[in-house]
C-alpha positions in Angstrom: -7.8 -8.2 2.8 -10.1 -8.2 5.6 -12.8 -7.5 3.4 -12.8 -10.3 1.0 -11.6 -12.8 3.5 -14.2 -12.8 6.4 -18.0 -14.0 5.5 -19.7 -10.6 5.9 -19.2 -9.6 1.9 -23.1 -10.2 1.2 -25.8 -11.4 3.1 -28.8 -13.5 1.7 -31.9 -13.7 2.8 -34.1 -16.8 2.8 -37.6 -17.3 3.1 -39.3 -20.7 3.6 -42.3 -22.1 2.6 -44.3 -20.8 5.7 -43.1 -17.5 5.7 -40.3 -17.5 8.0 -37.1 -15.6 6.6 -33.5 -16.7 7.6 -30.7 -14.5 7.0 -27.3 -15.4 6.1 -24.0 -14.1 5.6 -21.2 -15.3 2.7 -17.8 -14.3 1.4 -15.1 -15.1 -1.3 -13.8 -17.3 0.9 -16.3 -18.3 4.0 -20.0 -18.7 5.1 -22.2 -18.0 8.0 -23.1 -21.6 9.7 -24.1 -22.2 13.5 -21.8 -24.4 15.1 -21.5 -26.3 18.1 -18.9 -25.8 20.7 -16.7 -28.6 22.1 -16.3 -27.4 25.5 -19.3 -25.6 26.6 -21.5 -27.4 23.7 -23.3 -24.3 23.0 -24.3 -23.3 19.6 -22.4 -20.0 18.3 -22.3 -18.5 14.9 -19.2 -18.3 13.1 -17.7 -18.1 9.7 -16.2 -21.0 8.2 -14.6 -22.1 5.1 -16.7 -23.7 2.5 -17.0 -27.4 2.1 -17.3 -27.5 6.2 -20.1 -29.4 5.7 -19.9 -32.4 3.6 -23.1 -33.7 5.1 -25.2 -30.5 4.7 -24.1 -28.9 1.4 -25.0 -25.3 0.0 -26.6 -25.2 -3.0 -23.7 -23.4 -4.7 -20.8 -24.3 -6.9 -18.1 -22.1 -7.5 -18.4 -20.7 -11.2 -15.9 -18.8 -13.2 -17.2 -15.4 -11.7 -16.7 -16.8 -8.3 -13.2 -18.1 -8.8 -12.4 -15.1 -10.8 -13.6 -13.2 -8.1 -11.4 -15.3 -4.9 -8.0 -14.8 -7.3 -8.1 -11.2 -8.1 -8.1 -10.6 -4.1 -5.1 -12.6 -3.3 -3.5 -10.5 -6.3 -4.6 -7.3 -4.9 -3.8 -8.0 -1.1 -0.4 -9.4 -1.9 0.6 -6.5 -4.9 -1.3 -3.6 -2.8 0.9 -5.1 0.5 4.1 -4.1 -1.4 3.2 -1.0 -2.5 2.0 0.2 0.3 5.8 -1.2 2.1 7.5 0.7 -0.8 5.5 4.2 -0.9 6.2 4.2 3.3 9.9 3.0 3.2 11.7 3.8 0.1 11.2 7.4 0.6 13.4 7.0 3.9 16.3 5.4 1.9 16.9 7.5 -1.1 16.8 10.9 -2.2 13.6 12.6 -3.9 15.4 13.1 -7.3 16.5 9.3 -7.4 13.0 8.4 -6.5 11.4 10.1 -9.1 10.6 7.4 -11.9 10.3 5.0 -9.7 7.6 7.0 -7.6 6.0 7.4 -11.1 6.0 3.5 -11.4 4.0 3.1 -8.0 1.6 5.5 -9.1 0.8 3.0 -11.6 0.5 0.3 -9.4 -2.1 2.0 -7.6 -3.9 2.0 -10.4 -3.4 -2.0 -11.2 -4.7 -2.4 -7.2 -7.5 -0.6 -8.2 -8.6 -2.6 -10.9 -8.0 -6.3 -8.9 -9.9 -4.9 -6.3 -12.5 -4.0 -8.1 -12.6 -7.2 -9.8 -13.5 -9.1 -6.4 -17.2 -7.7 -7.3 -17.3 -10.5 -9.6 -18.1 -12.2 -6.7 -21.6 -10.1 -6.7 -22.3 -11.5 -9.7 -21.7 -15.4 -9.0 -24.4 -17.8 -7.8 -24.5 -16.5 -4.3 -26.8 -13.5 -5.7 -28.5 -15.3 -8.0 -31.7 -17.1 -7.2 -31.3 -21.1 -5.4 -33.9 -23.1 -3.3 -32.3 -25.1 -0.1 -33.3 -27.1 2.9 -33.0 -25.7 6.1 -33.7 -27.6 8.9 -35.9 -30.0 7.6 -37.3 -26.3 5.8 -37.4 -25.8 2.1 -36.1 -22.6 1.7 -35.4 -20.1 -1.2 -33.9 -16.9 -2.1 -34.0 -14.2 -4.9 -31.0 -12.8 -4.7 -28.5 -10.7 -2.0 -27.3 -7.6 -0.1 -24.1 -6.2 0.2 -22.7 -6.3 3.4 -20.0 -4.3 5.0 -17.2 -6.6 3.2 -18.7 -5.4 -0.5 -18.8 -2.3 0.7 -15.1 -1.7 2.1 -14.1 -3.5 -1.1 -16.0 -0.6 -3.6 -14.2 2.0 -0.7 -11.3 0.3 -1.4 -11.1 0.6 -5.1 -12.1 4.2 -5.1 -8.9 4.8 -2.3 -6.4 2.8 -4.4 -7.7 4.7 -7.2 -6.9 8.3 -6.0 -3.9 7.1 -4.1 -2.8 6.4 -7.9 -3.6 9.7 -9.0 -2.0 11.7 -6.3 1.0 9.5 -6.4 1.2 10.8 -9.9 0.5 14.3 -9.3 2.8 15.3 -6.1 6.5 14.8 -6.5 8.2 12.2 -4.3 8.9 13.3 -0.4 12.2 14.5 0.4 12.8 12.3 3.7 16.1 12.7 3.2 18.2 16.4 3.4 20.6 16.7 0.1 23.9 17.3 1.5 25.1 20.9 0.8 28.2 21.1 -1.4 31.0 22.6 0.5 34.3 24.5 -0.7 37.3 24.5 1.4 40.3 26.9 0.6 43.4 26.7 2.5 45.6 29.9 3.0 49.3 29.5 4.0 50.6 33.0 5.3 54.6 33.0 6.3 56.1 35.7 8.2 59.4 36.7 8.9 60.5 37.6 12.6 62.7 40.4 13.3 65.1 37.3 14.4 65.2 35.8 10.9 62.5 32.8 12.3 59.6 32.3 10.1 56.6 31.3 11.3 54.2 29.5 9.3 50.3 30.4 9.8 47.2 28.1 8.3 43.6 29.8 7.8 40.9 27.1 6.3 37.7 29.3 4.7 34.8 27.1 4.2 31.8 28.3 1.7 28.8 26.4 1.8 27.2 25.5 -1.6 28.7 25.3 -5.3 31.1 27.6 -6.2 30.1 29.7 -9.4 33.6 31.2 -10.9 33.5 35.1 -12.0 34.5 35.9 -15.7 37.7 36.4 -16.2 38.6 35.1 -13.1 40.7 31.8 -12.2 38.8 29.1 -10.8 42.1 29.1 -7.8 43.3 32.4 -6.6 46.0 32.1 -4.1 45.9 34.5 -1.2 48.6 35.2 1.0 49.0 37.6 3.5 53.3 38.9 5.1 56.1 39.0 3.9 56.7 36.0 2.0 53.6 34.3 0.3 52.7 30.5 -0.7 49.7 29.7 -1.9 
């Protein structure tokens, strides 16, 4: 987001008619302008939307390319921005097995980021880099065409990240954030006993096994066990 939204995507370069070069920064969304402070009245440069200006217009209209360009970044900030919320927490809420198409599914999406990322290099292709003739200060200036900046270049770093983040999405099964709980079997054993008195006394033993039960051939799923002289199971 940072990327497409501040002015630093390219930088231009004019040079006026006596040889003098001016550089200046634009973005998808902003330009490079001096402007003059309220309280200190000092003169700062700062990036500012476009149309700032009305009185000192740049000679640039926003084409297809451009426009193109200023969508497919609001599509890929906002779609990459869920993703990226559903890669980190989903994991922590359901179990690797249940996650497993829809892991799948987000590997896909990466790929989608990818693209509308990649598309915002339209922007490289709009009138900003082509040739255009200003004035600037009273100075008829002109340009040939543009550099990328560090915004262009996050953006290509950016595709080529979404892009693998895709492909190992794809390739490495979903993280286990949460433990499977381990079936357990519980068998209760009854065990009566007869006293020398005639009392009976009544004893309880609970065995629990840890993990699923796998019955023997041949042999009964319940087996009662009984230990004295009387048995219930």
């Amino acid at each position: 987001m940072m990327s497409t939204s501040w002015c630093e995507f390219v930088k231009v370069q004019w040079v006026a008619s006596d040889g003098e070069s001016i550089s200046q920064s634009f973005g998808l969304w902003t330009y490079e302008t001096y402007t003059t402070s309220t309280m200190d009245e000092n003169v700062y440069q700062t990036c500012v939307k476009y149309g700032y200006n009305p009185n000192s217009p740049l000679p640039f209209e926003h084409d297809s390319k451009w426009r193109s360009a200023m969508a497919f970044s609001v599509i890929a900030g906002v779609i990459g921005g869920l993703v990226c919320l559903q890669i980190w927490l989903i994991p922590c809420f359901y179990h690797a097995n249940a996650l497993f198409s829809g892991w799948k599914c987000m590997g896909v999406s990466c790929f989608f980021v990818s693209l509308f990322q990649g598309l915002t290099l339209l922007f490289l292709a709009g009138p900003v880099c082509n040739g255009s003739e200003t004035t600037y200060n009273g100075l008829s200036v002109s340009s040939t065409g543009c550099s990328r900046q560090w915004g262009a270049n996050c953006s290509i770093a950016s595709v080529l990240l979404w892009f693998f983040a895709g492909i190992a999405t794809l390739a490495i099964p979903p993280p286990n954030c949460r433990k499977e709980q381990i079936p357990e079997t519980h068998t209760v054993t009854y065990t009566q006993t007869t006293m020398p008195d005639g009392t009976r006394v009544v004893n309880e033993q609970t065995t629990v096994v840890r993990g699923v039960a796998v019955p023997k051939p041949g042999v009964p799923e319940a087996t009662a066990v009984a230990v004295g002289n009387d048995q219930y199971a």
